[in-house]
VEXTOR-40492 format. One record per residue (C-alpha): residue number from 1; residue in one letter; chain; x, y, z. Coordinates in Angstrom, 1 decimal, always signed. Layout:
BEGIN
{pt NUM 'a' 'A' {X Y Z}};
...
//
This chain:
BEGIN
{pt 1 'x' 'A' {-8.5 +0.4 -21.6}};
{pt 2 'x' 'A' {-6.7 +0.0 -18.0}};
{pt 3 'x' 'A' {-8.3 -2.3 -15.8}};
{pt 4 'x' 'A' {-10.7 -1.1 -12.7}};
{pt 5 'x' 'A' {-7.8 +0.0 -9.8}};
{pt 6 'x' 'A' {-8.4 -2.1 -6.2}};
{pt 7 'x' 'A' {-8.9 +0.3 -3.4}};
{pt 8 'x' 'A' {-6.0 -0.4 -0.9}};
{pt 9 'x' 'A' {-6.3 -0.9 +2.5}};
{pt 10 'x' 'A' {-3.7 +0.4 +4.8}};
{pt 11 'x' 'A' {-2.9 -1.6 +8.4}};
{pt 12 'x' 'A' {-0.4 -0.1 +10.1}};
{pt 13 'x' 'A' {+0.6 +1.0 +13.5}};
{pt 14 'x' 'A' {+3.4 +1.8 +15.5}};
{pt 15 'x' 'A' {+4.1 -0.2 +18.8}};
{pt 16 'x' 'A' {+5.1 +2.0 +21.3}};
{pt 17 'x' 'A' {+7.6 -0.6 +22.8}};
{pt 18 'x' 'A' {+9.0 -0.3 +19.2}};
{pt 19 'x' 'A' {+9.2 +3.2 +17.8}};
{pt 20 'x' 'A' {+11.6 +1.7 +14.9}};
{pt 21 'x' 'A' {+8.6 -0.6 +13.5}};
{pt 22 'x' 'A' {+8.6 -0.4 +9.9}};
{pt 23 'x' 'A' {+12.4 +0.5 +10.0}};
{pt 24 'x' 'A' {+15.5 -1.0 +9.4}};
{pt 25 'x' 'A' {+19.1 +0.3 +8.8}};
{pt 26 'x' 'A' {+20.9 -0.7 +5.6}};
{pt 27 'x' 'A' {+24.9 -0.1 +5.3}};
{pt 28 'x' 'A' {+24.1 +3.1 +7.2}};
{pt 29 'x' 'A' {+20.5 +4.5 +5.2}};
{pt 30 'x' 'A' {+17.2 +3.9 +7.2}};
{pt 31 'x' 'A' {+15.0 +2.5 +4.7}};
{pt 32 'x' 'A' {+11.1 +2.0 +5.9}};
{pt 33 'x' 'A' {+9.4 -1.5 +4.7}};
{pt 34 'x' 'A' {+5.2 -2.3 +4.3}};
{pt 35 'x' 'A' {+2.8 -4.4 +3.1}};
{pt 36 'x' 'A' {+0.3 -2.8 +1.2}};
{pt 37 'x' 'A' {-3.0 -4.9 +0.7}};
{pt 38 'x' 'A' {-4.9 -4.8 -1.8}};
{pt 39 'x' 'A' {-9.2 -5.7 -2.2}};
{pt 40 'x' 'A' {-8.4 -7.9 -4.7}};
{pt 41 'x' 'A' {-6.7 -10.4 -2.1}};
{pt 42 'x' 'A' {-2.9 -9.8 -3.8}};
{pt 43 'x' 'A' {-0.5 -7.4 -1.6}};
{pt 44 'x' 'A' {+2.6 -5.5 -2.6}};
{pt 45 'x' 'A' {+5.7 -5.2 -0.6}};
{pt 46 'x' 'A' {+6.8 -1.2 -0.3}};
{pt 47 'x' 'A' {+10.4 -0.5 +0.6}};
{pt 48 'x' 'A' {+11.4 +3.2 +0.6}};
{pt 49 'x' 'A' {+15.1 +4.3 +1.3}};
{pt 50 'x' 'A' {+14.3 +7.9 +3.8}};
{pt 51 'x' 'A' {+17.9 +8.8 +2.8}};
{pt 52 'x' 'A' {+18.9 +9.8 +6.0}};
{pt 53 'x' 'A' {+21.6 +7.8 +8.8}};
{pt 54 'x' 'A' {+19.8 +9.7 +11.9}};
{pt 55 'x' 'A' {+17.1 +7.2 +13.1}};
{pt 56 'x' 'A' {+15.0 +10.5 +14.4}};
{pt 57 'x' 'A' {+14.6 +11.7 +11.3}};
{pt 58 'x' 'A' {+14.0 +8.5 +9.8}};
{pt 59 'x' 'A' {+11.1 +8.4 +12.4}};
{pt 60 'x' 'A' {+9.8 +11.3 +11.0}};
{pt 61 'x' 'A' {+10.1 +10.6 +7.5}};
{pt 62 'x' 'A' {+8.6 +7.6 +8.4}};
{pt 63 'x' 'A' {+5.6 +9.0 +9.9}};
{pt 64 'x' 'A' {+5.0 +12.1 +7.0}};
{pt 65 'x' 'A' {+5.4 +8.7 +4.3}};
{pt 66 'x' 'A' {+2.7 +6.8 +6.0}};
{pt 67 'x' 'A' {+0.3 +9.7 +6.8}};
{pt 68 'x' 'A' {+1.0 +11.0 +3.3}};
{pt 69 'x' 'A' {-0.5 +7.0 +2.0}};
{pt 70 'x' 'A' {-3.3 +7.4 +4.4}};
{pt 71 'x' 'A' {-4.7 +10.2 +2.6}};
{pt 72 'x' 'A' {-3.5 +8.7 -0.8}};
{pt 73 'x' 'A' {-4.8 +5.3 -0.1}};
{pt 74 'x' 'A' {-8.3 +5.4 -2.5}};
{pt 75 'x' 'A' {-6.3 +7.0 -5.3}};
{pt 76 'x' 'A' {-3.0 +4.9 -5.6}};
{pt 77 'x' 'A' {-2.6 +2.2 -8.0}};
{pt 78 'x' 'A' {-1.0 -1.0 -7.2}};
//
């Protein structure tokens, strides 16, 4: 029997001084990077590659991936 999954709680925003926040450019790929947080006080670090070298579309891809985890966020498992 699996163990009871701990809701997550999501805390991110977006500075607007810093529109690349959560961003960063490997070798040439935009990757996006969070800390996910979970009830039962442990966190788990997220690192996506968005496949892309164009940092507006990484930006976007960035967004959709987040909003996509907002609605996700009861249902995920750590």
């Amino acid at each position: 029997m699996k163990p009871p999954i701990a809701p997550i709680q999501l805390s991110l925003r977006t500075p607007a001084d810093n529109p690349n926040h959560h961003l960063w450019n490997n070798h040439g790929t935009w990757w996006c990077h969070f800390t996910l947080h979970l009830s039962n006080g442990t966190s788990c670090r997220v690192r996506r590659s968005l496949r892309t070298d164009c940092p507006t579309k990484a930006r976007t891809r960035r967004d959709s991936l987040l909003d996509r985890l907002r609605t996700q966020a009861p249902t995920l498992t750590p």
